[in-house]
C-alpha positions in Angstrom: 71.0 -49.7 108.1 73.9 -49.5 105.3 75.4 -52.2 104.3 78.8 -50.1 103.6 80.8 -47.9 105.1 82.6 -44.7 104.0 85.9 -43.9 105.0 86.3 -41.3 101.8 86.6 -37.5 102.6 85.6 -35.4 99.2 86.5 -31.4 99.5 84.2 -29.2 99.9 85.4 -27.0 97.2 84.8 -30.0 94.6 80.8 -30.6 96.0 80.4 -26.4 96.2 78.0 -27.1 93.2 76.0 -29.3 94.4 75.4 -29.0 98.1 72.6 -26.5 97.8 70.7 -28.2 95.0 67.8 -29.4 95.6 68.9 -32.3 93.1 71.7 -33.8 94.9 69.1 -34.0 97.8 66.7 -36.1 95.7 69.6 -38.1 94.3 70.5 -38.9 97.9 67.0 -39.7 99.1 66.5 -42.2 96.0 69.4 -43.9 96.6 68.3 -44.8 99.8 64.9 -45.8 99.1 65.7 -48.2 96.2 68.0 -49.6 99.0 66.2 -50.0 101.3 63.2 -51.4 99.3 65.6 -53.7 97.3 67.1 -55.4 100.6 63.6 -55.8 102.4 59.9 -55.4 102.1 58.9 -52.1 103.1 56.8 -51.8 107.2 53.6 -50.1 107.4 55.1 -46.7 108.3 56.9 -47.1 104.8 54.4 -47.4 103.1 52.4 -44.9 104.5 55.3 -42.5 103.6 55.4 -43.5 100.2 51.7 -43.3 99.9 51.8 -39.3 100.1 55.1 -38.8 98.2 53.7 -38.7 94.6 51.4 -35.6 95.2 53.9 -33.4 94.0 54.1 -35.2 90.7 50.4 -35.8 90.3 50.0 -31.8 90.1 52.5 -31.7 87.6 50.9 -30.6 84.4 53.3 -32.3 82.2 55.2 -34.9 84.4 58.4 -36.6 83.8 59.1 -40.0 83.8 60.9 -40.0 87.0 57.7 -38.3 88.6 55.4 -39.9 87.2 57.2 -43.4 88.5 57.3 -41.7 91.8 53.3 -41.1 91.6 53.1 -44.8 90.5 54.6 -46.1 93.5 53.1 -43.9 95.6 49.5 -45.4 94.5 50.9 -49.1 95.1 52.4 -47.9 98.7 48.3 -46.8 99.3 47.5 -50.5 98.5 49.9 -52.6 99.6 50.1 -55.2 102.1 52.7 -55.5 104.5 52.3 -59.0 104.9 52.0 -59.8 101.4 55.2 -57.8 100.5 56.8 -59.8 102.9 56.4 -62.9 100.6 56.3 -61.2 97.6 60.0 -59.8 98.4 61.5 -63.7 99.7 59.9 -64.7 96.4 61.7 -62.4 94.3 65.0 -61.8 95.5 65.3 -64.7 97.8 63.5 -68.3 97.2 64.4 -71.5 98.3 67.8 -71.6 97.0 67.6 -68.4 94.8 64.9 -65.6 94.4 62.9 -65.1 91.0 65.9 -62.5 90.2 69.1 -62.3 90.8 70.3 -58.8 92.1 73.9 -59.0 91.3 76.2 -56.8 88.9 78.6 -60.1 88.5 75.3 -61.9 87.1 73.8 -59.2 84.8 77.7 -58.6 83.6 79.0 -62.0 83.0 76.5 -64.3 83.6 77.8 -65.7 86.8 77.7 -65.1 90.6 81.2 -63.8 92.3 82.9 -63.2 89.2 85.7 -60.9 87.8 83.3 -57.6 87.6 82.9 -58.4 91.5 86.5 -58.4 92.2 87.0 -55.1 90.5 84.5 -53.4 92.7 86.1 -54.6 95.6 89.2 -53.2 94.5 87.5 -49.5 93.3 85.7 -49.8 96.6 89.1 -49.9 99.0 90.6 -47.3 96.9 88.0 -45.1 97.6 87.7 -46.0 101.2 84.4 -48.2 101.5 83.9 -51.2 103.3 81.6 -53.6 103.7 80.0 -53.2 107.4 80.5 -56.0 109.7 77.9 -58.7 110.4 76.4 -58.2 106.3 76.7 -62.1 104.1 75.7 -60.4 100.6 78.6 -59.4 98.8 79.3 -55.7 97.5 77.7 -55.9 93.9 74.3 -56.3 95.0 71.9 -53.9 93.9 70.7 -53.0 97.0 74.6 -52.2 98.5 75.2 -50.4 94.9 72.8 -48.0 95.7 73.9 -47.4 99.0 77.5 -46.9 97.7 76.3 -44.6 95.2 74.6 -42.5 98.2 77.9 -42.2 100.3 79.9 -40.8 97.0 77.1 -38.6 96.0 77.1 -36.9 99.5 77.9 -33.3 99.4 79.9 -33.5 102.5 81.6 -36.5 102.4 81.5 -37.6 98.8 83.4 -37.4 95.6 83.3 -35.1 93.0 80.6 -35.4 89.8 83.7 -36.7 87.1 84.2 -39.6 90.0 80.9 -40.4 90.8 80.2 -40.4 87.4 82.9 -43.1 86.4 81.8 -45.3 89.3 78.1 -45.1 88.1 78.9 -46.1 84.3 81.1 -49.1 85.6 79.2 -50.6 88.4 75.5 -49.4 88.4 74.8 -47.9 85.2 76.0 -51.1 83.1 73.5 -53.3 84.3 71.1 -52.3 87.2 68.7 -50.6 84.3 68.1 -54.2 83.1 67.6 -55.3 86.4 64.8 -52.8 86.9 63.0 -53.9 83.2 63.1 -57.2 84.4 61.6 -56.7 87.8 59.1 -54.6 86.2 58.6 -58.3 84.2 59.0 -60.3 87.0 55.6 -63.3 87.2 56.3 -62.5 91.3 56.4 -59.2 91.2 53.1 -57.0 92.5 54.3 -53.6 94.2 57.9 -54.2 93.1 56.5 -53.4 89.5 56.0 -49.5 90.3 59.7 -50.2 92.0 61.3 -51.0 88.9 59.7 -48.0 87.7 61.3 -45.8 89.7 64.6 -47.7 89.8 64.5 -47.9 85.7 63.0 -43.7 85.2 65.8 -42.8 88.2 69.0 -44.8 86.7 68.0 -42.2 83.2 68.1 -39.4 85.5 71.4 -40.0 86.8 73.2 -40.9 83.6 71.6 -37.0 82.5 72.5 -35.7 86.1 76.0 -37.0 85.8 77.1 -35.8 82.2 76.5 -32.7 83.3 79.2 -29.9 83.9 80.7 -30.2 87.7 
């Protein structure tokens, strides 16, 4: 479930690059983990995905950081506990009153909740024709809806091109979601979500690479 909407429409002509690549896909399929993982604790069948995606990487003579992160989480997924990461989730992001860490790009920016960088989002966000879906409380700058934005422009078919993604990322991701990850990865709460800031920290590299490269 996506906490945004798209309304966008990118040509095809712009994406021609990318649709193919086996890349974009990943990009795409990252996106959408980190999201899913930063808004909830990951069910049993999660995990049991998760468990057997970091086989590829372990067979890599020389891995990179992104696939070695991937093989990392893949070992916590093999022994973690649903009911565990239940808690260990409410206890980071959510608490009594606030979580451990707060997952906001207005926070990491400025120091404050609902502040100016939120408002400009908003704005970037309408031009480019994404809304918030109905029924969601947590406003647009959370990491979690960040990374779901960033999946909707980076789509081949419905996306925008590289230059545009690229802009977005630096301003609204890039600028502060790699500290978040260091500091989940330091979090005193913080068990599997460890190997998740991993991945979120190695991944949030590979797209500032992916993204200065030629369209």
């Amino acid at each position: 479930m996506h906490q945004v909407t798209s309304k966008a429409q990118g040509s095809s002509e712009a994406q021609s690059s990318t649709t193919s690549s086996e890349g974009a896909q990943a990009r795409l399929e990252a996106y959408g983990l980190l999201a899913g993982l930063l808004r909830s604790a990951p069910s049993a069948e999660i995990l049991s995905l998760l468990s057997h995606s970091g086989q590829s990487s372990a067979q890599a003579r020389r891995p990179t950081d992104l696939q070695s992160a991937w093989q990392g989480l893949a070992e916590a997924a093999s022994r973690a506990n649903p009911d565990a990461l239940e808690a260990e989730h409410h206890n980071l992001f959510i608490g009594l009153g606030r979580g451990e860490l707060l997952p906001y790009g207005s926070y990491y920016l400025t120091g404050f909740l609902m502040d100016k960088p939120l408002a400009a989002l908003r704005d970037e966000l309408a031009r480019l024709g994404i809304q918030r879906a109905d029924g969601v409380s947590e406003p647009e700058d959370h990491a979690a809806a960040l990374c779901e934005t960033m999946a909707l422009l980076a789509d081949p078919e419905h996306g925008i091109p590289l230059a545009g993604q690229k802009e977005f990322f630096s301003a609204y991701v890039g600028a502060w979601m790699p500290k978040f990850f260091g500091d989940l990865q330091g979090a005193k709460n913080a068990d599997f979500y460890v190997s998740v800031g991993r991945l979120g920290e190695a991944f949030m590299e590979f797209e500032r690479v992916w993204l200065s490269l030629p369209e």
